[in-house]
N, C-alpha and C positions, 0 to 999 in steps of 0.2 A: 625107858624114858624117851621123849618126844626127840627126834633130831634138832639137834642147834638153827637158827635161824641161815640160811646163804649156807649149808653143808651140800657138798656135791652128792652123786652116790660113792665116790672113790672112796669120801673122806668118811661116809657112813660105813664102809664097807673094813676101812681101817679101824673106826673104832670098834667097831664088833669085836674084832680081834685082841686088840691091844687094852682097851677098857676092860675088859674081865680077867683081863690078869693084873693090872696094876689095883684091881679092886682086891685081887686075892695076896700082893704080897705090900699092899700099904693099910696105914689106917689113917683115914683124912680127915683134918682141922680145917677147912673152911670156912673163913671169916671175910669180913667187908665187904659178900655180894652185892650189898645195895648200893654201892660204888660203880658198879658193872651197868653201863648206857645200856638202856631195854631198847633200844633204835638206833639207828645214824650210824658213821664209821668212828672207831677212836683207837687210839694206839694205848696196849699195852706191854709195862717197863717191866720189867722183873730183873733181880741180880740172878749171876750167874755161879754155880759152885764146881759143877760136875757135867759129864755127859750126858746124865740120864735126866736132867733138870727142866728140859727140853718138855719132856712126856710130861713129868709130872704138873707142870704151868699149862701145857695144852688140855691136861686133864681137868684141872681146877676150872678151866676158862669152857670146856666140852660140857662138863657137870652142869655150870650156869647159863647154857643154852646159846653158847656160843662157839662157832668154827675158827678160831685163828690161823691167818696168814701169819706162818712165821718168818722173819729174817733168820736165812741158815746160810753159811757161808757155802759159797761155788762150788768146791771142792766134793762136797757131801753130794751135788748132783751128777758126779762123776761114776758113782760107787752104784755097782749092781746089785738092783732089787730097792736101793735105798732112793738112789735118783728117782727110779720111777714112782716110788711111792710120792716123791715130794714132787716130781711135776707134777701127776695127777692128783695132790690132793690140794691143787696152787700155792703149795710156799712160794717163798722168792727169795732165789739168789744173790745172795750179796756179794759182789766181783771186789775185792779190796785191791786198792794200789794199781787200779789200771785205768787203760779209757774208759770200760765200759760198767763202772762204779757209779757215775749216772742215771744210767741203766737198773738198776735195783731201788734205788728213789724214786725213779718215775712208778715203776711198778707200783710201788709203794703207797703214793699218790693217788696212783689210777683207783687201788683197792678203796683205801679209804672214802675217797669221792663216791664209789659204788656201794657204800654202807659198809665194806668190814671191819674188824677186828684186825690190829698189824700188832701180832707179837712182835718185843723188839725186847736184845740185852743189848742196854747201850754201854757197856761193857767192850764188847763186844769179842768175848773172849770168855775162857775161865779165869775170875778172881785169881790172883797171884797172892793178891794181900794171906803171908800167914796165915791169922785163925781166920779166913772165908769171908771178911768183911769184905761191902760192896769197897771196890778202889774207882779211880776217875772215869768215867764215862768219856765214848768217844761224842764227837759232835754229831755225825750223823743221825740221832734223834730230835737233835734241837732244829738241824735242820725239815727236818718232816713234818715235827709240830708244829715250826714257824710256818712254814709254807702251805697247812693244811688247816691250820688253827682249829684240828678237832682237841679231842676233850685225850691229856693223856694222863690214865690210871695208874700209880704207881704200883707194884706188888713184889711182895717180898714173900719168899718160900727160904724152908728150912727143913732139913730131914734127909732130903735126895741123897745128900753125900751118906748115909749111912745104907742108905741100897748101890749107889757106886762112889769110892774115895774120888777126889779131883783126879788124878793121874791111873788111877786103879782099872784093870781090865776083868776083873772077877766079880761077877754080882755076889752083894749076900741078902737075899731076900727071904729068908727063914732067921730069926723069927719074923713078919710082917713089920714094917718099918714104921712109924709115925712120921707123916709127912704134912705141916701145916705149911698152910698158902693162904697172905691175906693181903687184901685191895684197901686202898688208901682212898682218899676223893681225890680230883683231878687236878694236877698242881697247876696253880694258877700263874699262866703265859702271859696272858693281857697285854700287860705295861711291856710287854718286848714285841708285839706285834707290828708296831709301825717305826719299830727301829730299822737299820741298815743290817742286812745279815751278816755281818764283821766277823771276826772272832771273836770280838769282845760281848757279843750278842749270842753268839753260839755258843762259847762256853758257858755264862749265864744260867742260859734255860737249862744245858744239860747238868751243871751243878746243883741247881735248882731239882730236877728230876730225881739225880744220886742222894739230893738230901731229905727228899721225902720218901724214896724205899729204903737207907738205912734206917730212918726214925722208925720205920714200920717193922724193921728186922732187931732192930733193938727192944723192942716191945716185944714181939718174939723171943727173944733167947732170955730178955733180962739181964740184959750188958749193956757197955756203953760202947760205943765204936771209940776206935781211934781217933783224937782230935782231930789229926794231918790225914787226909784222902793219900793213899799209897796211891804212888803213879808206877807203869811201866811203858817202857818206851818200848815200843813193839818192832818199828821195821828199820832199816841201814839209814835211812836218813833221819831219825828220831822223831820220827810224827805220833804222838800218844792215839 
């Protein structure tokens, strides 16, 4: 297949690799490409279930002719073999809780301005929620979209967790997993664009985000989420 548009040779050189095995231990549902901008930067949402969720959302978004810059947390650029994969294939690090958490936004910005693709869980974590519903999203997407007012895609994938459980370190990829991933249209920001970037404005758009990849992950399973968004309070000063 053609390389994605903006793919380094790193990032071609990775898929080589890693695309012909996720071809051999998945089988893929791909719906709502025509959601997927043929031009221009845009940010896409995905929930988050498992570790390996990662791949399979880069893969959905690789298939339809596109390279995404993922948001991967800092940490992961520490780890040999893995770092280098992810500086050379430009993800970007997301520094949480520090000064240099600015620093990941900008990045962020800079890509989209240059035409990409910015995977993002605004999650930004593994789902806590019991049965893998998405739960509350942090702000950090509302602020990006607000700030770059491209187009952001919601997408919800389902399956990962049966090639890795959330917490689980054993792959099962025999027998080949069914892994559907499907894109929404772009949820519409507009009406928040010349607000003040508050909180009240930031959680908005990103609840906004989280309510259109659940609706799209409930069409998926064929349940209904939980009325109540499960929240977790992540760090010693209780910032969600």
């Amino acid at each position: 297949m053609p390389a994605p548009r903006r793919s380094n040779r790193a990032y071609r050189n990775v898929a080589r690799v890693v695309r012909p095995l996720l071809l051999a231990i998945t089988r893929r549902d791909w719906r709502g490409t025509e959601h997927l901008p043929a031009e221009g930067g845009f940010i896409a949402a995905a929930n988050h279930m498992t570790n390996v969720d990662p791949l399979t959302f880069a893969h959905f978004l690789y298939d339809n002719g596109i390279a995404p810059k993922i948001l991967a947390k800092s940490s992961l650029f520490k780890v040999p073999l893995v770092g280098a994969v992810l500086r050379a294939t430009g993800q970007i690090p997301v520094h949480r809780y520090s000064t240099a958490a600015g620093q990941s936004l900008q990045a962020a910005v800079e890509a989209l301005e240059a035409g990409d693709c910015v995977a993002v869980f605004p999650e930004g974590t593994l789902t806590r929620e019991p049965d893998l519903w998405p739960m509350a999203g942090r702000t950090g997407i509302a602020r990006l979209a607000l700030t770059t007012r491209v187009p952001v895609v919601p997408i919800a994938q389902w399956g990962a967790q049966d090639l890795l459980g959330r917490y689980a370190k054993l792959f099962k990829p025999v027998p080949p997993k069914r892994i559907t991933v499907v894109a929404g249209p772009p949820v519409d920001l507009a009406d928040l664009y010349d607000r003040p970037l508050d909180s009240a404005t930031l959680r908005e758009a990103t609840e906004r985000v989280m309510t259109a990849i659940t609706g799209l992950l409930e069409e998926i399973r064929g349940e209904r989420a939980p009325a109540e968004r499960f929240v977790w309070r992540r760090d010693p000063q209780g910032r969600a």
